[in-house]
C-alpha positions in Angstrom: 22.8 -10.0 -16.8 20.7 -7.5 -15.0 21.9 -4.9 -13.0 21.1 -3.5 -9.4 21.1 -0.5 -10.9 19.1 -1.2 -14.1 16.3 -2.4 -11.5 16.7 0.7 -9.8 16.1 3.1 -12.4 12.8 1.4 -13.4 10.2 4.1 -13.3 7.0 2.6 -11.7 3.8 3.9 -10.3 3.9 5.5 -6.9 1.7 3.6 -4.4 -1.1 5.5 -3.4 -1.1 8.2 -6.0 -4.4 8.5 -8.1 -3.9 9.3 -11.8 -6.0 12.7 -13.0 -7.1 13.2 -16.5 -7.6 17.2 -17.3 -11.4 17.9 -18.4 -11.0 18.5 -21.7 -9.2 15.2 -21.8 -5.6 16.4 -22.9 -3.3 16.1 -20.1 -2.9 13.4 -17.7 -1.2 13.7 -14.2 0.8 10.6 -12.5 3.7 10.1 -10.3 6.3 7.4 -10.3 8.2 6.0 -7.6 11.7 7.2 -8.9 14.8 6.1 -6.5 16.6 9.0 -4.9 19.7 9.2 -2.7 18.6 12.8 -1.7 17.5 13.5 2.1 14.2 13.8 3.1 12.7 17.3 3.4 10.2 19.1 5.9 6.7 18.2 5.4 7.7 15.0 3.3 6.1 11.8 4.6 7.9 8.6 4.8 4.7 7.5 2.6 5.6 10.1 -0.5 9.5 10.1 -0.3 11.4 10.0 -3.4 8.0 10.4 -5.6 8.1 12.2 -8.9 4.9 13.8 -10.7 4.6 13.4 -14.0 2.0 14.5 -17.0 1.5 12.9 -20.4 0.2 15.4 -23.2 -2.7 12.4 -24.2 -2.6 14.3 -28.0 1.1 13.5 -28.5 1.7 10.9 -25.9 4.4 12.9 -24.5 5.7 12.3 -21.3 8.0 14.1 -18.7 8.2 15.3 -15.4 7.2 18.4 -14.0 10.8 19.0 -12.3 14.5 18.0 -12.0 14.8 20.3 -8.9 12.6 18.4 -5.9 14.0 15.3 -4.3 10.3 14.6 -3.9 7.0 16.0 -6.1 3.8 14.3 -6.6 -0.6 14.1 -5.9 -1.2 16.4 -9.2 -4.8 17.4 -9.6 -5.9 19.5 -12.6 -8.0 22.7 -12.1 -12.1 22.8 -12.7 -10.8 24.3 -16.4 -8.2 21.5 -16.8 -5.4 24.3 -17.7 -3.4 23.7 -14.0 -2.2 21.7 -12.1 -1.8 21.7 -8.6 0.8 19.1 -7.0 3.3 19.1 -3.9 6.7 19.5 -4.3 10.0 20.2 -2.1 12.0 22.4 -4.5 12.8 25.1 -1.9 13.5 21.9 0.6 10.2 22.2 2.2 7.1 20.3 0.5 4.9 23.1 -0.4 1.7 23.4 -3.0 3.0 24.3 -6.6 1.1 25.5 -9.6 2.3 24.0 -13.4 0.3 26.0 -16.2 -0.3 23.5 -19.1 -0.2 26.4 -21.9 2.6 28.0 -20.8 4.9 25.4 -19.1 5.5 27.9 -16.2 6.1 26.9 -12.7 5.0 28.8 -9.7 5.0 28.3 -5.6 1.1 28.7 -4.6 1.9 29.5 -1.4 5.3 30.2 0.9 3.6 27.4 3.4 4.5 24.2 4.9 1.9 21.3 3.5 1.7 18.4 5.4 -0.1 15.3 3.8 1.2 11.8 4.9 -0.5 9.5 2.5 0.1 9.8 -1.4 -3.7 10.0 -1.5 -4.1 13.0 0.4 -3.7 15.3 -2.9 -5.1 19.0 -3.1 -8.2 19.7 -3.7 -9.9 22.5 -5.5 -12.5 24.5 -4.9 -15.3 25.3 -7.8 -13.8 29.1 -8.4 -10.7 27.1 -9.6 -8.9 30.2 -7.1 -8.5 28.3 -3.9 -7.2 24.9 -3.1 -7.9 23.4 0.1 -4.7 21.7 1.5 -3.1 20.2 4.7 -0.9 22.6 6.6 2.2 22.4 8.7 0.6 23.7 12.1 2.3 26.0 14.9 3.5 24.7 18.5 5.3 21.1 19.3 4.3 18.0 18.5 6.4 14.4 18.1 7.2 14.0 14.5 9.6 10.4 14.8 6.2 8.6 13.2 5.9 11.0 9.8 9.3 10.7 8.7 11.6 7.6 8.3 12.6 6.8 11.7 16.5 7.4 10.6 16.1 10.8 9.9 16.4 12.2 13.7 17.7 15.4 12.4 14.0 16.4 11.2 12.2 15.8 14.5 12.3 19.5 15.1 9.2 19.7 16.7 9.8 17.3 19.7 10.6 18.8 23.0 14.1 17.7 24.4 14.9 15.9 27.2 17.3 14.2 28.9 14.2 12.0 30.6 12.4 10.0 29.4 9.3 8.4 31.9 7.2 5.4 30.5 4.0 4.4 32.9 1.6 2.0 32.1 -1.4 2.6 34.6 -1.9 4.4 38.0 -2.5 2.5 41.1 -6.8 3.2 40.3 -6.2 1.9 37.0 -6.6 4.4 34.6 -4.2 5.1 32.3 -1.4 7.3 33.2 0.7 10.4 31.6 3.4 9.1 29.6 6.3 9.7 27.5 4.3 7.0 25.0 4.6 8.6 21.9 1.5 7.9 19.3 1.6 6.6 16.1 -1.5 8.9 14.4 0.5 12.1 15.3 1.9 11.6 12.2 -1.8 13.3 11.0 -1.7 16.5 13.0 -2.5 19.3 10.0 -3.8 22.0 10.3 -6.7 22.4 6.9 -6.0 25.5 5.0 -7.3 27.2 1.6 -5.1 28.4 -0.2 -5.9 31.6 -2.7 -3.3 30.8 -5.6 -4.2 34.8 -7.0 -3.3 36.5 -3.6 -0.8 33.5 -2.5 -3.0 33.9 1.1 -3.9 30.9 3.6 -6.7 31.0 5.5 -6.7 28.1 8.3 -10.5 26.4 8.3 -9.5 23.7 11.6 -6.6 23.4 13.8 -5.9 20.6 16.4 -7.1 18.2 14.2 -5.7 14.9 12.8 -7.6 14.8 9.2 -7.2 12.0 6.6 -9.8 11.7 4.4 -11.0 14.8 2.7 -13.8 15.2 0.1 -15.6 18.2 -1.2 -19.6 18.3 -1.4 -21.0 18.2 -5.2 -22.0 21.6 -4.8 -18.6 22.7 -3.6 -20.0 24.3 -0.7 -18.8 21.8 2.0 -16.0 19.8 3.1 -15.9 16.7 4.9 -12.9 14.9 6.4 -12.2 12.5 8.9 -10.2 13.2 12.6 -8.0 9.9 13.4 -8.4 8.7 17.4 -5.9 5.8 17.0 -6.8 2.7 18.1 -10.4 1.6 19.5 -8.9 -0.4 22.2 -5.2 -0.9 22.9 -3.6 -4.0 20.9 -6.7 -3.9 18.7 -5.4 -2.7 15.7 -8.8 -1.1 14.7 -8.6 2.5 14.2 -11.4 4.8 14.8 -12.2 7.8 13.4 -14.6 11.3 13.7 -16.3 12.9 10.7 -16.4 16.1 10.5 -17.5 19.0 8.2 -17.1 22.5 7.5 -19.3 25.0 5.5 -16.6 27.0 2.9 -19.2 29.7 1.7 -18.1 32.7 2.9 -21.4 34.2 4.5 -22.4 30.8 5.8 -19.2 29.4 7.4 -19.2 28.0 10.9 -16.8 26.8 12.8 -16.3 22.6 11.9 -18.5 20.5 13.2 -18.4 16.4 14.1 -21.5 14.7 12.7 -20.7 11.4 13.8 -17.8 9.7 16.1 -16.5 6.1 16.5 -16.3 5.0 13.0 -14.2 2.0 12.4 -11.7 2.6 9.6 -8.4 1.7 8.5 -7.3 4.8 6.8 -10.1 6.9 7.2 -11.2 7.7 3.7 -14.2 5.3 3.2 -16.4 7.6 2.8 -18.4 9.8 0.0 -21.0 12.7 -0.7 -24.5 12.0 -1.4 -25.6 13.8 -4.6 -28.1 15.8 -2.5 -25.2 17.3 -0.9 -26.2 17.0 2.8 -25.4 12.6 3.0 -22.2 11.4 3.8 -22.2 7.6 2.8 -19.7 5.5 4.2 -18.6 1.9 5.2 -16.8 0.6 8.1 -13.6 -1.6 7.9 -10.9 -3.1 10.6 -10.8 -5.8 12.5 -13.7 -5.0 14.6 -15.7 -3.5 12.0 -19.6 -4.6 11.1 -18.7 -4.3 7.5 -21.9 -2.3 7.5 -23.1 0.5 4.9 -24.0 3.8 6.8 -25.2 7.4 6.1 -24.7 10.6 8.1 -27.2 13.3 7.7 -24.8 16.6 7.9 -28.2 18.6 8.0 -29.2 16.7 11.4 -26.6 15.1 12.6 -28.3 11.3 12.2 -26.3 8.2 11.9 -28.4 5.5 10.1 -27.0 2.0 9.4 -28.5 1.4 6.3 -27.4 -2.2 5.6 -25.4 -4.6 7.2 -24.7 -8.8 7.2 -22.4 -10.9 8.3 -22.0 -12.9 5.2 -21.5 -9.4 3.2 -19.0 -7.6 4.6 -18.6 -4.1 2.6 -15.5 -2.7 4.5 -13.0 -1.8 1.4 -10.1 -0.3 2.7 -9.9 2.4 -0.6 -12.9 1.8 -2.4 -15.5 4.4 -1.1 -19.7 4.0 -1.9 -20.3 5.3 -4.9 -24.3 6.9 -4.8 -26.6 7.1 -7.9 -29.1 9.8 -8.9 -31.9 7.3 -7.8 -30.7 6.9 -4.5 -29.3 3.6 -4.8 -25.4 2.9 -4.1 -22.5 0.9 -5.8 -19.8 -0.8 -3.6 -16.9 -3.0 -4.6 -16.1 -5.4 -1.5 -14.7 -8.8 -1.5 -14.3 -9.3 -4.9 -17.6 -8.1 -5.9 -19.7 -5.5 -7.4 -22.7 -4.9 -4.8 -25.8 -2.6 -5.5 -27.8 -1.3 -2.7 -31.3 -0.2 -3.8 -32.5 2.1 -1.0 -36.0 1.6 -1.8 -36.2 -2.1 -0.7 -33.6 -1.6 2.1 -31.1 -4.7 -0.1 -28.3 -5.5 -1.4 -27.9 -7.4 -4.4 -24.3 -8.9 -6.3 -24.1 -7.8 -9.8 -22.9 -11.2 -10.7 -19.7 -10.5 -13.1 -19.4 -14.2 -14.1 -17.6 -17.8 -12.3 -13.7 -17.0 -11.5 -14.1 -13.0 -12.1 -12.7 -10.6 -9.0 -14.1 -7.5 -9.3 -11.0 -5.0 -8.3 -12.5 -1.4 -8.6 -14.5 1.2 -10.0 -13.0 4.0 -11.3 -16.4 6.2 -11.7 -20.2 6.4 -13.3 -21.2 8.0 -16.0 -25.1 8.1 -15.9 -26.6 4.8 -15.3 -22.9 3.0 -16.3 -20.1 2.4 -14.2 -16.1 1.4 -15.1 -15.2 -2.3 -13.2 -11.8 -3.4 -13.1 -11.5 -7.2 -12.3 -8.7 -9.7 -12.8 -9.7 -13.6 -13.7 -7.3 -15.7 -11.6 -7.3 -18.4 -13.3 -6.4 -17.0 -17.0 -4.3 -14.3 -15.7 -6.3 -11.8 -17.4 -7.3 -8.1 -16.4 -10.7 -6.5 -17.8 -12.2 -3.4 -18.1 -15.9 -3.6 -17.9 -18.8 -0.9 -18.3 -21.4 -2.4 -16.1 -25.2 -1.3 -16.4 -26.4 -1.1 -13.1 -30.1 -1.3 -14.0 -29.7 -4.2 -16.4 -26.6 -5.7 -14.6 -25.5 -6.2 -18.0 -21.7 -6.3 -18.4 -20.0 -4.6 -21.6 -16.3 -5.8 -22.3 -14.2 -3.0 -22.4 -10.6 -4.2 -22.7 -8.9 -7.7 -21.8 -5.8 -8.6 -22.1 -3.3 -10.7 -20.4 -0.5 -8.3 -18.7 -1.3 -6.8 -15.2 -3.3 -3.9 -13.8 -3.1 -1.9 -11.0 -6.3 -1.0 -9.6 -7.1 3.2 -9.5 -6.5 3.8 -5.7 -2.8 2.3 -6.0 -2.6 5.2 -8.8 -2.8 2.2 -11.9 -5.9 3.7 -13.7 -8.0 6.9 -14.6 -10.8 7.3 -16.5 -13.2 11.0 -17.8 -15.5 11.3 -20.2 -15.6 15.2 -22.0 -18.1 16.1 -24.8 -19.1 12.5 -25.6 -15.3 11.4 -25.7 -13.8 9.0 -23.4 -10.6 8.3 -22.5 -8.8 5.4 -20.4 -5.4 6.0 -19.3 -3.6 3.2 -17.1 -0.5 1.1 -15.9 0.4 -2.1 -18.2 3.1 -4.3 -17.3 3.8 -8.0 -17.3 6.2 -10.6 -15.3 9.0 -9.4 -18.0 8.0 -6.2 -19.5 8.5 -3.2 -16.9 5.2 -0.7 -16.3 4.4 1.5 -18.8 1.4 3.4 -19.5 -1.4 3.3 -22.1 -4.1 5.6 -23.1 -7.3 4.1 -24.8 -9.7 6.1 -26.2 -12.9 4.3 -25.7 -15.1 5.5 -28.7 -12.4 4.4 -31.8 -10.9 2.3 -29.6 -7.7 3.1 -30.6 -4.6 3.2 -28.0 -1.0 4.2 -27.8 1.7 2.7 -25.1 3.6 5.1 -23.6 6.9 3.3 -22.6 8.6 4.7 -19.3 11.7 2.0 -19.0 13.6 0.2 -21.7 15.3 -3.1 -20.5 17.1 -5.9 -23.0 14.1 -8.5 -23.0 16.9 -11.0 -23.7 18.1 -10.7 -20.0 14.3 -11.4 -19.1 13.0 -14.6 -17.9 9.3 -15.4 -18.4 6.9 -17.3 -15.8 4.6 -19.9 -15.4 1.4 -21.0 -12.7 2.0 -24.2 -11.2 -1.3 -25.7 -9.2 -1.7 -28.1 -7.3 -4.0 -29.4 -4.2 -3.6 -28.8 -0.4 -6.5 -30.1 1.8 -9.0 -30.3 -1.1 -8.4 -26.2 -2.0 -6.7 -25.4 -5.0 -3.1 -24.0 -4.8 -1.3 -21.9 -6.9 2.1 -20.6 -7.8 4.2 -18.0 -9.9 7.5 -19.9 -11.3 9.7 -17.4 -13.4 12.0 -19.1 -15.3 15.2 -17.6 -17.3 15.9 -17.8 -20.8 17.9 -20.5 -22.5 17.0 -23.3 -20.3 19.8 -26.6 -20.8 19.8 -28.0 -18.1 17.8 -28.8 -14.7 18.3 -25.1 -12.4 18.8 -24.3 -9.1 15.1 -22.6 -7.6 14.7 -20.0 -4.9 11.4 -19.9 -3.1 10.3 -16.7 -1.7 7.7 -17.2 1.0 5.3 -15.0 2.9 2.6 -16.5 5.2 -0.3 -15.3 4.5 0.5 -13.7 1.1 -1.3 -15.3 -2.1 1.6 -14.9 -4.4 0.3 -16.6 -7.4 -1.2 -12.6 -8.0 2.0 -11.3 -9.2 2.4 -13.6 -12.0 1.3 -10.3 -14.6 3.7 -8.0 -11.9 7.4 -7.7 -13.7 9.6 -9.6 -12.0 7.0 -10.8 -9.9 6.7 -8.3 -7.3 4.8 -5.4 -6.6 8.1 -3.6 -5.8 11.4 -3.2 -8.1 13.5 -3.9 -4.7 12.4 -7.2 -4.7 12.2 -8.4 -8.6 13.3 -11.4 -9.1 14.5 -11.1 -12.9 17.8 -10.1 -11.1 18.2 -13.6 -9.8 16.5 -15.1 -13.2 19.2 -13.2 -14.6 21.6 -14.8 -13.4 20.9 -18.7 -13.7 18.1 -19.3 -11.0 14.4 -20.0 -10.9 12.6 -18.2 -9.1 8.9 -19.9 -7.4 6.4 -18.0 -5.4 3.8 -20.3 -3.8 -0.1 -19.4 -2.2 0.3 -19.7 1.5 -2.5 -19.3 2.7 -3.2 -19.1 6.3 -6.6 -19.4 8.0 -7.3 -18.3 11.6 -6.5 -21.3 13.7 -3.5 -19.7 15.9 -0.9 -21.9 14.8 0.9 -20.4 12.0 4.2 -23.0 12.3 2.1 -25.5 11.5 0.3 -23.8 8.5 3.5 -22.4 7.2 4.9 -25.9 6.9 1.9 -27.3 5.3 2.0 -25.0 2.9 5.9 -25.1 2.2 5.8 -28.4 1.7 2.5 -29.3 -0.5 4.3 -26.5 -2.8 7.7 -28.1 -2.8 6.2 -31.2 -3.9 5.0 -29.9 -7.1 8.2 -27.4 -7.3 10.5 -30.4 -7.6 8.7 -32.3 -10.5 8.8 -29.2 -12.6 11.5 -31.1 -15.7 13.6 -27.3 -15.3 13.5 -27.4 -11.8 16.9 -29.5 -9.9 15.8 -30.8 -7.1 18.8 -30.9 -4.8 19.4 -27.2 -5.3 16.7 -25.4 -3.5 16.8 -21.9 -1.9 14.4 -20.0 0.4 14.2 -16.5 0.9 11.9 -14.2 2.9 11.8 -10.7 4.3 9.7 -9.3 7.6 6.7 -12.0 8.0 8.4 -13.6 5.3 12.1 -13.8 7.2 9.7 -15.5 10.2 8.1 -17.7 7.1 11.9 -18.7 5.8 12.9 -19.9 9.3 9.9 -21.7 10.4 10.5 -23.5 6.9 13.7 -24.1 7.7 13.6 -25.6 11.0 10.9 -28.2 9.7 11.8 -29.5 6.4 15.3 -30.9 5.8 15.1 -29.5 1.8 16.8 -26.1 1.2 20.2 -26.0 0.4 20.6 -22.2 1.3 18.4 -19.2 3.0 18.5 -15.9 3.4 16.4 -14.4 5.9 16.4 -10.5 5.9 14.3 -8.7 8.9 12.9 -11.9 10.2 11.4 -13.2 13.7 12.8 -16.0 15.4 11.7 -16.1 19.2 7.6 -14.6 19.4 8.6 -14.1 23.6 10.9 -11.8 23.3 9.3 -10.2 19.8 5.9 -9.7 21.5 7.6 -7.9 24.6 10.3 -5.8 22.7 10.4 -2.1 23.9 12.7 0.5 22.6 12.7 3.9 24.9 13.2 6.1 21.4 10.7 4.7 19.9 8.2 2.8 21.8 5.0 3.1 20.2 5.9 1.4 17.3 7.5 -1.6 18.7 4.8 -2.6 21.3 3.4 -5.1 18.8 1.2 -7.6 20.9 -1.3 -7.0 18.7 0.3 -7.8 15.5 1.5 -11.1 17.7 -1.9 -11.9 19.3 -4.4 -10.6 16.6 -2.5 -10.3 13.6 -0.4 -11.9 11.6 0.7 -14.3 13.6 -2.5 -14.7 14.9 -1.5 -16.6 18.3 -4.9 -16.0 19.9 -3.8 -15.3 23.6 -1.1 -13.3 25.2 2.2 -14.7 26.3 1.2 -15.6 29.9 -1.9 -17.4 28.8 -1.0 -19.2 26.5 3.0 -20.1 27.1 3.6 -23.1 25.3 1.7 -21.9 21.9 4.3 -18.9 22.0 7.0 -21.9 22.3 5.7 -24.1 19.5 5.4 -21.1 17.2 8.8 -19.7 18.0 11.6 -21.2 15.0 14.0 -20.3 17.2 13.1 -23.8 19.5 13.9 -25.7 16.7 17.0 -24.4 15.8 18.5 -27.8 16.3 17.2 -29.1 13.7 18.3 -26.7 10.9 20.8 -28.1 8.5 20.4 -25.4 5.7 23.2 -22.5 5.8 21.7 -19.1 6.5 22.4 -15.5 5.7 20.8 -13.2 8.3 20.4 -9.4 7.1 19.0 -7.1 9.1 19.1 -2.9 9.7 19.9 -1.7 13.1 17.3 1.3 12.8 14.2 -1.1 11.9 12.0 -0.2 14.3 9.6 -3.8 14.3 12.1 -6.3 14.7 16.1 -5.0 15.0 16.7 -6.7 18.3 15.7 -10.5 16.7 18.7 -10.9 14.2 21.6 -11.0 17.0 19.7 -13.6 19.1 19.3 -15.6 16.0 22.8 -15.5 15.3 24.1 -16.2 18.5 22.1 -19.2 18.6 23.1 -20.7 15.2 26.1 -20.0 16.6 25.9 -21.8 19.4 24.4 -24.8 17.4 27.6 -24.9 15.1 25.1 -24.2 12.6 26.5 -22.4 9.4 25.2 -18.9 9.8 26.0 -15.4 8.6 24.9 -12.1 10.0 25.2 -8.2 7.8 23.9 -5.6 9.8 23.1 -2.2 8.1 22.2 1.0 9.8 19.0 1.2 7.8 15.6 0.8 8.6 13.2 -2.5 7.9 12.8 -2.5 3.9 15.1 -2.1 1.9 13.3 0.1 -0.6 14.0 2.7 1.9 17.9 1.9 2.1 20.9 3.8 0.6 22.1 3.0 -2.6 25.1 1.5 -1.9 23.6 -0.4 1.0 21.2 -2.2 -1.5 23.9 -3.0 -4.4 26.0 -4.6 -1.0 22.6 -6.5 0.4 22.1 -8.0 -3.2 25.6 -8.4 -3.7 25.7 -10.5 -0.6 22.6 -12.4 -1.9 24.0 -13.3 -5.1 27.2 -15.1 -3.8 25.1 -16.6 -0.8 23.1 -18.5 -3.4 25.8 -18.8 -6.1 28.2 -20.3 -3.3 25.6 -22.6 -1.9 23.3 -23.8 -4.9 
């Protein structure tokens, strides 16, 4: 049987984190995602907590990490000479920029500052003299800090003035808005941008006052651009806008930072890449109110030309930037595709990659050629292509049926040194944990680089069921545990929205190790994870139960599959998911919800004084994912029909309600829930934790008692 903390202990990729090969193509830099039970340090996101960077010698396919002595390390980049590299770690309990030489094996602090990058993507980045590194500071004075750490940790808001006080307006009597203790969400990007001289160990501070995200350096080296947050367009929008901004590094030429262009709709900013002439800055807009358009900003001039846009081809990609060619042409991945602009006729043409193909990411070009990830659906299968963007002919690199993640969620690298290339990626199927493998493309010879062992005889393996739901074609992930002899209780998990099917390749069917499922396969149950698709029609309920229910029907006439025992579980979106089902369809035997949404009245009106600007969510009620359309008062009765908690009547299946008391999106909808089961005589539990909304982020002992808790909910009830 597998253990909690077997599942724990899995090493898997840190989200976020890109891969880097050295130049000469013998070392490789990546971080896991390694629990810890250690307290967060200054300067270490909530994003990056608990990370752990790693390097594999790609000669002898040795692997290790760089230190036993931070509670969090990781975003390793590998000097111009491939001999260092750079990463940031909290060994002195402060993140700070560190320096690993790869011939010696020593270890050195670059620098006696603060750094302060929030996203695992935000990694150091060298300069051309391979001396100075340009990196996000901790800057001087106060500012909030609740939104950069995890919203527990209190003790590290030392930046936030005190007061017994606190005022909360919305608008003055003329309308405008007012001053206000409203704290904002993007302060969690106030950096200052330093360089950092790793010889004389000195920092000199290029732009203050800033909140930068996105930072690339020019081809030549000689420039950098970022991009300055805003926050939201519009209040309730949930469209973020951004500035771009550069700044001139060479020494006799440096000016003070400029903003070339302002208003650009992104979602995290880094969208966004360097023109081979050096003075271009490509980019493409994404969000909810975002053309989806292809733009270029002239540093030289300070023009802002959209170059192409249409509403049936919408290139927003939250991660995958334009990638420009030497003949002034541009490859984007967007919506599944590979797109090639050709600046000369002002178009945009689909490299056409073949019927059921996804096109996931490109890791890079090499001359004329570029390296496509896609995953057929269908087949299950993930390919590595090398795609001829002149010819549009497609080469077959690698296929093979076990997942990949694509580059920007750290899954892949690729570099290409003295006519030798080299692949290095994350393989992993639904039971065989992530491990990494390293092809080198011209013998194509490769060598798996295992990061976990697990008995496979504990392991379960899955399935894809299909089936039909309004003439579209449904799908769904069914793990199934070894040794089948009779017909087995099932657990759906459920997520509206969320097309589940994808994790079939995923071990245990998750993206996550703190929700794999091979724990409950394990231990006797099936496990099913339908499509649920949702469109935007502003009546999620209703689509929800649609959904459930076409997906039932084909559960129960699987011949492993015991129809009278059937389990539902969902967290966040999911826990709203699980009790809609619930309150609709007379079938479950048991259900946990964890973190879920029962009444949308008093979810979209929710305020907490210590932490109000991330609990104000009527845009994530009216616009996102649930998707209502109109605000409470003007549309009443859609806020009724879409609340489970109306229904509660109805509900006949017994339900375990976890929630954490610090989970700053939904911790005041688990009591109400309760008490009204309660008040039903409906069979009900409630386990309250003082943690925050996921529990990836929980103590150990709180997530051993959580699945504890789940195991003899299901065992006592299915």
């Amino acid at each position: 049987m597998l253990t909690v903390d077997e599942v724990l202990n899995i090493k898997e990729p840190a989200s976020l984190v890109h891969m880097s090969i050295s130049t000469d193509n013998k070392w490789l830099a990546f971080c896991l995602d390694e629990y810890t039970k250690s307290e967060q340090s200054i300067g270490v996101s909530m994003a990056v907590k608990g990370y752990s960077q790693w390097v594999c010698n790609l000669k002898t396919n040795e692997a290790f990490p760089l230190t036993s002595d931070a509670n969090s390390s990781w975003g390793g980049v590998w000097s111009p000479d491939g001999k260092t590299l750079a990463f940031f770690a909290d060994i002195k309990g402060k993140a700070q920029l560190w320096l690993w030489d790869s011939l010696s094996g020593e270890l050195n602090v670059a620098s006696d500052k603060i750094v302060r990058p929030f996203f695992g993507f935000e990694k150091p980045i060298w300069m051309k003299d391979g001396r100075n590194i340009i990196v996000k500071t901790m800057p001087d004075g106060l500012f909030e800090e609740s939104n950069f750490y995890n919203f527990e940790n209190d003790e590290l808001i030392t930046n936030e003035s005190v007061s017994t006080v606190k005022v909360f307006k919305t608008k003055e009597g003329n309308g405008t808005e007012g001053d206000s203790d409203l704290l904002q969400w993007f302060n969690r990007y106030r950096a200052d941008i330093s360089v950092i001289d790793v010889i004389k160990r000195a920092k000199t501070i290029l732009c203050r006052g800033l909140k930068p995200v996105g930072m690339q350096l020019s081809k030549d080296g000689k420039t950098l651009a970022f991009t300055n947050c805003l926050g939201e367009e519009k209040r309730d929008s949930q469209q973020n806008i951004y500035e771009l901004w550069v700044c001139r590094l060479v020494m006799q030429e440096r000016l003070q930072p400029k903003c070339v262009a302002t208003n650009i709709r992104m979602e995290y900013g880094i969208g966004f890449s360097w023109g081979l002439d050096n003075h271009s800055i490509y980019y493409t807009t994404s969000g909810s109110l975002a053309d989806g358009g292809l733009w270029v900003v002239h540093t030289s001039s300070f023009e802002k030309s959209l170059l192409y846009h249409n509403k049936k081809v919408h290139l927003g990609h939250e991660f995958e930037i334009p990638k420009p060619l030497a003949n002034g042409n541009v490859a984007i991945v967007a919506r599944g595709k590979l797109w090639h602009y050709r600046s000369t006729l002002n178009e945009i043409e689909e490299v056409v990659t073949g019927k059921g193909r996804i096109v996931v990411a490109a890791l890079g070009i090499d001359g004329e050629h570029i390296l496509v990830q896609t995953h057929e659906s269908k087949a299950a299968l993930y390919v590595f292509w090398k795609v001829n963007l002149i010819t549009g002919e497609f080469i077959k690199v690698l296929e093979e049926p076990f997942g990949h993640l694509p580059w920007f969620e750290g899954g892949a690298a690729s570099n290409y040194h003295n006519g030798e290339a080299v692949l290095a990626y994350f393989i992993q199927n639904a039971d065989q944990p992530p491990a990494l493998k390293v092809l080198h493309l011209n013998t194509n010879e490769s060598e798996l680089v295992n990061l976990t062992t697990l008995n496979n005889k504990q392991l379960g393996s899955s399935q894809i069921l299909t089936w039909s739901l309004k003439g579209r074609k449904m799908r769904g992930a069914l793990l199934l545990p070894q040794n089948i002899k009779e017909p087995l209780p099932v657990i759906m998990r459920v997520y509206g929205g969320a097309m589940q099917s994808d994790y079939i390749r995923q071990f245990g069917l998750s993206s996550s190790k703190y929700d794999n499922h091979q724990l409950l396969a394990s231990r006797g149950y099936a496990v099913f994870l339908p499509d649920l698709p949702m469109s935007r029609g502003n009546e999620p309920a209703d689509e929800i139960t649609e959904a459930v229910e076409a997906a039932l029907d084909v559960l129960v006439q699987h011949p492993s599959i015991d129809p009278e025992r059937i389990g539902i579980i969902g967290h966040s979106f999911g826990g709203y998911s699980a009790l809609v089902a619930i309150t609709r369809i007379q079938r479950f035997n048991a259900a946990v919800v964890s973190a879920g949404i029962g009444n949308l009245i008093s979810f979209s009106t929710h305020f907490d004084a210590y932490n109000p600007d991330l609990n104000m969510v009527y845009g994530l009620v009216e616009d996102g994912q649930f998707n209502l359309g109109k605000n409470l008062w003007e549309e009443k009765e859609r806020y009724i029909r879409n609340s489970p908690l109306f229904d509660f009547h109805n509900i006949k299946t017994p339900v375990l309600i976890i929630q954490g008391t610090k989970d700053h999106i939904c911790k005041g909808e688990a009591g109400p829930i309760f008490s009204a089961l309660n008040r039903l005589d409906k069979t009900a539990q409630l386990v309250l934790y003082d943690e925050g909304h996921w529990q990836g982020d929980w103590k150990e002992e709180n997530i051993k008692d959580y699945y504890k808790r789940v195991f003899d909910w299901f065992k006592y009830y299915l």
